[in-house]
C-alpha positions as CSV (number, residue, x, y, z in Angstrom):
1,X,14.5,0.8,-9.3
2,X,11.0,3.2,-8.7
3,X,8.3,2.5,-7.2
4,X,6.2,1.2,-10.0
5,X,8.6,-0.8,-11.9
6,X,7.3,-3.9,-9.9
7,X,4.5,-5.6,-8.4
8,X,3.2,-4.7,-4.7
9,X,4.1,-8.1,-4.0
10,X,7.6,-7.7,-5.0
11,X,8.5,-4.8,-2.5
12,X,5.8,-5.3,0.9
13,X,7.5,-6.3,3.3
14,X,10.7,-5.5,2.2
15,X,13.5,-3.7,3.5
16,X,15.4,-1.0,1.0
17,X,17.7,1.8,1.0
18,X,18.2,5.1,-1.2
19,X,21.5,6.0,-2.3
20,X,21.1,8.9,-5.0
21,X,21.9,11.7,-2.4
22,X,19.3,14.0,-4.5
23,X,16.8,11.6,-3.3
24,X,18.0,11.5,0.4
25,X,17.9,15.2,0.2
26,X,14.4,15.3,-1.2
27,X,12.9,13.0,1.6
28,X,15.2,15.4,4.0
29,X,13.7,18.4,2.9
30,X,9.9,16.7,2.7
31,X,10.1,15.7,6.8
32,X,12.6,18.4,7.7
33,X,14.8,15.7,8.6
34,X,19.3,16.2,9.0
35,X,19.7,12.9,7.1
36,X,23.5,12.6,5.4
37,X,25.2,11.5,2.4
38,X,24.6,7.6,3.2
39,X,22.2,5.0,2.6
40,X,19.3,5.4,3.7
41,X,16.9,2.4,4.8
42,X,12.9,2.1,4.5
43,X,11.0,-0.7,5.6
44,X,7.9,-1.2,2.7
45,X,4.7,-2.2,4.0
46,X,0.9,-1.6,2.8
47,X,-1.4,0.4,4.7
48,X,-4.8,-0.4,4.0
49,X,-5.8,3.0,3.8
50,X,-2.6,4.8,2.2
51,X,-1.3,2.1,0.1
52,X,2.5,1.1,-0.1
53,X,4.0,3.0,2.4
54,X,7.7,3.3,4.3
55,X,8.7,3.2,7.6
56,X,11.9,5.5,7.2
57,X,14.8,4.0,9.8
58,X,17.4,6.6,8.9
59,X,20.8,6.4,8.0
60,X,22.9,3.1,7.9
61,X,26.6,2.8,8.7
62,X,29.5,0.3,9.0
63,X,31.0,-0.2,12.5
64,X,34.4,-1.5,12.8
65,X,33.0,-5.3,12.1
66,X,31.9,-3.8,8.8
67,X,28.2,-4.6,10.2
68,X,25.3,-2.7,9.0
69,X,24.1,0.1,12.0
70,X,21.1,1.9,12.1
71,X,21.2,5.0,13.2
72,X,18.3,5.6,15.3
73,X,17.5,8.9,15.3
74,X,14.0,9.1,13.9
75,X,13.5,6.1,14.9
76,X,11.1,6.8,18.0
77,X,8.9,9.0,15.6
78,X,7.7,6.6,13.1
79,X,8.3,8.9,9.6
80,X,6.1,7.1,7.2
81,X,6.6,7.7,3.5
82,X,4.1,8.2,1.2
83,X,3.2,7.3,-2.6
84,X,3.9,11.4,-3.1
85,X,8.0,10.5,-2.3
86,X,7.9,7.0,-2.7
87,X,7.0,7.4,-6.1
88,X,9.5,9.9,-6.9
89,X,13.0,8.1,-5.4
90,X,15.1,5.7,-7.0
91,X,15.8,2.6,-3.9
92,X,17.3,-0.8,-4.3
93,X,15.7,-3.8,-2.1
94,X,18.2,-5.5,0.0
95,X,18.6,-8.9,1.5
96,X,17.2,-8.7,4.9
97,X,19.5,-11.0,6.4
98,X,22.3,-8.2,6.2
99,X,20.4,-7.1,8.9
100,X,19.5,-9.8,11.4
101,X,22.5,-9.2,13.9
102,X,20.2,-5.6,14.6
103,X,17.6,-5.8,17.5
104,X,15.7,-3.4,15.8
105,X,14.7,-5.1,12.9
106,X,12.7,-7.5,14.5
107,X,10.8,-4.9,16.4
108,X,10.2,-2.8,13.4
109,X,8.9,-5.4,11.9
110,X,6.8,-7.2,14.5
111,X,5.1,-3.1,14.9
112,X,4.1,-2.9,11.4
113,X,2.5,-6.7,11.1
114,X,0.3,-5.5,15.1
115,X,-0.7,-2.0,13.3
116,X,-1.3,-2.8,9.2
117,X,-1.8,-6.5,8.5
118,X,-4.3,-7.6,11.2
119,X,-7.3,-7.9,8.9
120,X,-7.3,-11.7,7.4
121,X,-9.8,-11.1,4.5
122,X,-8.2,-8.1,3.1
123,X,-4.7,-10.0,3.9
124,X,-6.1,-12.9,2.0
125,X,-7.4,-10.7,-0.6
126,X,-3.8,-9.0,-1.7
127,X,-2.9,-13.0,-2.9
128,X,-5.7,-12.8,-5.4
129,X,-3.8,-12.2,-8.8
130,X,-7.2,-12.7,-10.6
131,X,-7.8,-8.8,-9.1
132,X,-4.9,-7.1,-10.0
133,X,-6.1,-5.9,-13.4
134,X,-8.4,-3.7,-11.4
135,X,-6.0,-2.7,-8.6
136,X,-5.5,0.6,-8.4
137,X,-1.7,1.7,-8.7
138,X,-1.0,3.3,-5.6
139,X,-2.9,0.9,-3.7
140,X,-3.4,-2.4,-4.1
141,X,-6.7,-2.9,-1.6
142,X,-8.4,-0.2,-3.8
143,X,-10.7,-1.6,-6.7
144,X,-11.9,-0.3,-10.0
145,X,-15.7,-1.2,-10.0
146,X,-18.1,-0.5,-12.9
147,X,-21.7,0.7,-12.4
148,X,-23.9,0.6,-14.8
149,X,-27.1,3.2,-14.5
150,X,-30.1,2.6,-17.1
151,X,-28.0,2.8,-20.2
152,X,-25.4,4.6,-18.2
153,X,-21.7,3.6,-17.0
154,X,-18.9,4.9,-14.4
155,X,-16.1,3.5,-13.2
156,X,-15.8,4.1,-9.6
157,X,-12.7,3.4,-7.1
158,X,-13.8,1.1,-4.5
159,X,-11.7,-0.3,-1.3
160,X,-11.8,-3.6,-0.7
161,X,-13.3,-5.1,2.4
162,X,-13.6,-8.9,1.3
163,X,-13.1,-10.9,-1.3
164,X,-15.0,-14.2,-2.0
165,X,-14.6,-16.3,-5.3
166,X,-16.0,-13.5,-7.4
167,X,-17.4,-11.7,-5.3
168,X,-16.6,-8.4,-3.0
169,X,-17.5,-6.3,-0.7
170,X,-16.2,-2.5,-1.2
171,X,-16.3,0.7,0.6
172,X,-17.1,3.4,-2.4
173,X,-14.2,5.9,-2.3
174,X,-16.5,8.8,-4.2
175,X,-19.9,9.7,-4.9
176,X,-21.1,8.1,-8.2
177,X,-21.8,11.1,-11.1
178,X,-24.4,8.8,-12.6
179,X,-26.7,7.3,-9.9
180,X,-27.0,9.2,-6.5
181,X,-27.8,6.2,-4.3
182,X,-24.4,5.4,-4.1
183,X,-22.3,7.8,-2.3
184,X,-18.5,8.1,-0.8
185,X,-18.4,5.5,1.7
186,X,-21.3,3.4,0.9
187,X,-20.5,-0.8,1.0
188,X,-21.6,-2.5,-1.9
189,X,-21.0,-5.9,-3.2
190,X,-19.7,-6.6,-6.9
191,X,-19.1,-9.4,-8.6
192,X,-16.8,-10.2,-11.1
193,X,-18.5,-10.7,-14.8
194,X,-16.3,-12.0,-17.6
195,X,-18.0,-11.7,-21.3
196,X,-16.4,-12.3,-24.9
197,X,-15.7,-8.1,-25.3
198,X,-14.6,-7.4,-22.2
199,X,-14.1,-8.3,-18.2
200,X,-15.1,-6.2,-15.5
201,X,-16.1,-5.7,-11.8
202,X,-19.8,-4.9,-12.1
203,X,-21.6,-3.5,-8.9
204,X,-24.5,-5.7,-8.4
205,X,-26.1,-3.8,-5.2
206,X,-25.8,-1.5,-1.7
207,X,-25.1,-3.0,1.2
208,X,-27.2,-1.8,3.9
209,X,-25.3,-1.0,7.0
210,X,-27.3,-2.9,10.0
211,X,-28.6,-0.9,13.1
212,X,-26.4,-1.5,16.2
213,X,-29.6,-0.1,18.4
């Protein structure tokens, strides 16, 4: 499978390996890593920021119990794939229980859940199905929002902070073309408005950031 052929949901938190050894020797060549003709085992995650990203392990091996090895090589230098390879590699997800006899699961695991998924709201967020028409492929915490101008519209990418029935609060991830109050990293709450023509996430307002002094 690719990385698009399924939800988010499907593959976050989920442990796959490559096979096709053009692919190993595409992410090889992309981290200038000495990776072999064997599988090769990710852990998928989402990074708020980045989107659905991979924790490469390295290759895996059989020892002579014909138990699944890591080989830790790169293991200490946290590699983390991208959507630019991710998106090009063909991966299978694999039961994680094949590797539960491996110390180094857990703590892979237990690292990624202290450094990514620490936020509640946006965690919470990610459950919310009624969203995902507006989720942005790459990732999932980034919103399409609608601003409307006069008797102007833009669609503007957004990245979503919280999420409340329907309403949210977004960071803007550009400037707007159309209205010049809102810039690239302004917060702004939206709301979502559903009419008989069509459904969309309508910005209703700025946020204004409180003084700290």
């Amino acid at each position: 499978m690719k990385l698009y052929d399924c939800s988010f949901r499907e593959l976050e938190k989920k442990w796959i390996v490559v096979n096709k050894w053009k692919d190993i020797k595409r992410i090889g060549k992309k981290y200038k890593l000495e990776l072999v003709d064997a599988l090769v085992l990710i852990y998928l995650y989402v990074d708020h920021e980045k989107g659905l990203c991979g924790y490469l392990v390295g290759n895996l091996y059989h020892d002579s119990k014909e138990l699944l090895q890591m080989d830790n090589t790169y293991l200490e230098h946290m590699i983390i794939l991208e959507d630019d390879i991710l998106s090009k590699i063909k991966f299978q997800v694999i039961d994680d229980s094949l590797l539960n006899h491996l110390k180094e699961k857990e703590m892979i695991e237990q690292k990624i859940d202290i450094a990514y998924y620490n936020d509640e709201n946006i965690i919470n967020a990610r459950s919310e199905e009624q969203l995902d028409e507006w989720r942005n492929e790459s990732n999932p915490d980034d919103i399409e929002l609608l601003l409307i101008n006069d008797k102007k519209e833009e669609f503007i990418w957004g990245r979503l902070e919280l999420f409340s029935k329907d309403r949210l609060i977004c960071r803007l991830l550009d400037n707007s073309k159309i209205n010049e109050h809102y810039k690239k990293d302004d917060t702004v709450l939206a709301a979502i408005i559903k009419d008989k023509k069509a459904n969309d996430i309508i910005i209703q307002y700025k946020v204004e950031k409180k003084n700290s002094n």
